[in-house]
C-alpha positions in Angstrom: 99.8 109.4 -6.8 98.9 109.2 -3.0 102.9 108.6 -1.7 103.4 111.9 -4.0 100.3 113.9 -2.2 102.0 112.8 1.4 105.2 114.1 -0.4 104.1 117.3 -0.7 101.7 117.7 2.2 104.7 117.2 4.0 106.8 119.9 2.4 104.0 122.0 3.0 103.5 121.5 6.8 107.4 122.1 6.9 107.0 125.1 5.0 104.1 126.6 7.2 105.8 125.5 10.4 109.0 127.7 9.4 106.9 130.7 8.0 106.3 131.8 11.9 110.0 131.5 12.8 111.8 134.9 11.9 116.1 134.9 11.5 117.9 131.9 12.7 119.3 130.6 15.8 121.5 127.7 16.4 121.8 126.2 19.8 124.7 123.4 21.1 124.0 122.0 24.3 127.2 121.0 26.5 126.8 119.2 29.9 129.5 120.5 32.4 130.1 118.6 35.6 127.6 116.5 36.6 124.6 118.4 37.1 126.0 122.0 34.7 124.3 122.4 31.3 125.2 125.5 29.1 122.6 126.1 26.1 124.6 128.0 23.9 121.9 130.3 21.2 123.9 131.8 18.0 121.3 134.1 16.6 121.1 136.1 13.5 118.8 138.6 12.9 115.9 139.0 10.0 115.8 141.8 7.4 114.0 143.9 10.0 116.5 143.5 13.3 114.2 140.5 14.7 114.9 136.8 15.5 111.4 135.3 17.0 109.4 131.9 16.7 112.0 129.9 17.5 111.8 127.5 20.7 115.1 126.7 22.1 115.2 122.6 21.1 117.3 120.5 23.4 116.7 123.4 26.3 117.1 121.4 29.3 114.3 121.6 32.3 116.4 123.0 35.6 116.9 126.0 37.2 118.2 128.8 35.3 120.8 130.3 37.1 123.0 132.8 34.6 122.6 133.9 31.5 125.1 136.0 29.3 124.6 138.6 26.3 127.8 138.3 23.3 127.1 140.5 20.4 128.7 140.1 17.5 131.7 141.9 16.7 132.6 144.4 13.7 129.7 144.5 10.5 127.6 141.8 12.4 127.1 143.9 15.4 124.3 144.2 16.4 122.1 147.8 16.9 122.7 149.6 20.1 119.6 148.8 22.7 118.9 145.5 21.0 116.2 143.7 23.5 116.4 139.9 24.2 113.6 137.9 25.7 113.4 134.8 26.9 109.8 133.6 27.1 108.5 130.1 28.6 105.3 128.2 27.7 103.2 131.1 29.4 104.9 133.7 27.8 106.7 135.4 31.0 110.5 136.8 30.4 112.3 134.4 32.5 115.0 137.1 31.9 112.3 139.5 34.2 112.9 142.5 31.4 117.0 142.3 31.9 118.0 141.7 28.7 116.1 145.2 27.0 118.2 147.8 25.7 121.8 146.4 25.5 124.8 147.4 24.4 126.1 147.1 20.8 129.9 146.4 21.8 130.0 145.1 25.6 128.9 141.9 26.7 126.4 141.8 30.0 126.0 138.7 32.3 122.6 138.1 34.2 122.8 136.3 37.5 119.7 135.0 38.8 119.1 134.2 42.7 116.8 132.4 43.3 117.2 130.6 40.2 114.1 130.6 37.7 112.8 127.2 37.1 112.4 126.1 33.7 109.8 123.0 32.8 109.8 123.5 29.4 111.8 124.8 26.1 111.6 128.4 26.2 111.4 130.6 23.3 114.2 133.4 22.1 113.2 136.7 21.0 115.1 139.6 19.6 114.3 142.7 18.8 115.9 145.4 17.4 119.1 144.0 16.4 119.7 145.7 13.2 119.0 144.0 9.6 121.6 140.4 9.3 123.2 141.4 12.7 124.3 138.3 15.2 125.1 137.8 18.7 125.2 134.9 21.0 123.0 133.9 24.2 124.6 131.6 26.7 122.6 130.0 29.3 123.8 128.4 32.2 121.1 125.6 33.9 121.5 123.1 37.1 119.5 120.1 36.9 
């Protein structure tokens, strides 16, 4: 009786820890070079145009020094002006308001110099996107 009470106490912590995370993101981590890491976010949007909740796992701690916008292509596009933010632990857009309103169609590259400094996983939001709509996020880090 007890090992099925854990059982479920655990499906239920799983359950309430997802229920804050809207659409879905999946991110692959590749080390280039030596001291190169590119975080690579695949998002996909909510019923309502949104993907938010969701801390970048495996985000390495560096200095964040380009980032790049890929929308999806043909029925996955996403919405004209989409917005992408890109929040650390306090909350500040390490993307300093760059990635608002972007284009449906045409991809848009973000270099950052200085570089922002990033300590911890930072969290992806997007907003706007369009209902089931996808793009990609590619960040470039130097450790």
């Amino acid at each position: 009786m007890i090992r099925r009470l854990a059982v479920l106490a655990i499906i239920a912590l799983a359950f309430a820890t997802q229920a804050n995370a809207v659409g879905t993101q999946t991110v692959t981590v590749a080390r280039i070079g030596s001291s190169l890491v590119r975080v690579t976010i695949a998002w996909t949007s909510d019923g309502s145009g949104n993907v938010s909740g969701n801390t970048i796992t495996g985000f390495p701690a560096g200095k964040l020094e380009q980032v790049q916008f890929v929308p999806g292509t043909g029925g996955v596009a996403p919405d004209a002006n989409y917005d992408v933010t890109l929040a650390d632990q306090y909350g500040v857009d390490l993307l300093v308001a760059n990635g608002q309103n972007l284009a449906a169609a045409t991809s848009k590259q973000l270099l950052f110099s200085p570089a922002s400094i990033l300590d911890a996983q930072p969290v992806l939001t997007i907003a706007g996107a369009g209902a089931a709509n996808s793009g990609t996020v590619i960040a470039w880090v130097r450790q």
